[in-house]
N, C-alpha and C positions, 0 to 999 in steps of 0.2 A: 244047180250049183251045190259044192258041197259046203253042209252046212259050216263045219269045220274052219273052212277058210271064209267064211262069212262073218262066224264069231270074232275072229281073228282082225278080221277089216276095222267090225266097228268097235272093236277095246281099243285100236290101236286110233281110229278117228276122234273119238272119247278121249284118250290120253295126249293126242295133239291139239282138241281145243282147248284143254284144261289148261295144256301150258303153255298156250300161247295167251289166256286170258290173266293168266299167272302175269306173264311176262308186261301183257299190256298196260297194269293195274299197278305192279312192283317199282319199275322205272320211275313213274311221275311222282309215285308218292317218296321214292328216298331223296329225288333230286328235292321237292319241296321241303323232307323234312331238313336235309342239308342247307338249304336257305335260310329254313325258321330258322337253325341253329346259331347259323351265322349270324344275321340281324340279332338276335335275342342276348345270345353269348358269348357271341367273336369269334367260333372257334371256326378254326378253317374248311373247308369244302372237300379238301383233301384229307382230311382225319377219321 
């Protein structure tokens, strides 16, 4: 196999788990900070 498109495969399998753990990790934490906010300070969820 050529090396080439080997290199290729796994930067690009490297760069989809990274952002899919991105993604996994980003979500829960702004919906929670959005919560804190709201309980603590009123402001809306939408802000």
């Amino acid at each position: 196999m050529n090396i080439g498109i080997l290199l290729i495969a796994v930067i690009g399998g490297i760069v989809g788990i990274a952002s899919t753990l991105y993604l996994l990790f980003s979500f829960p934490a702004i919906i929670i900070w959005k919560i804190y906010r709201k309980i603590t300070k009123g402001i809306p969820l939408t802000k």
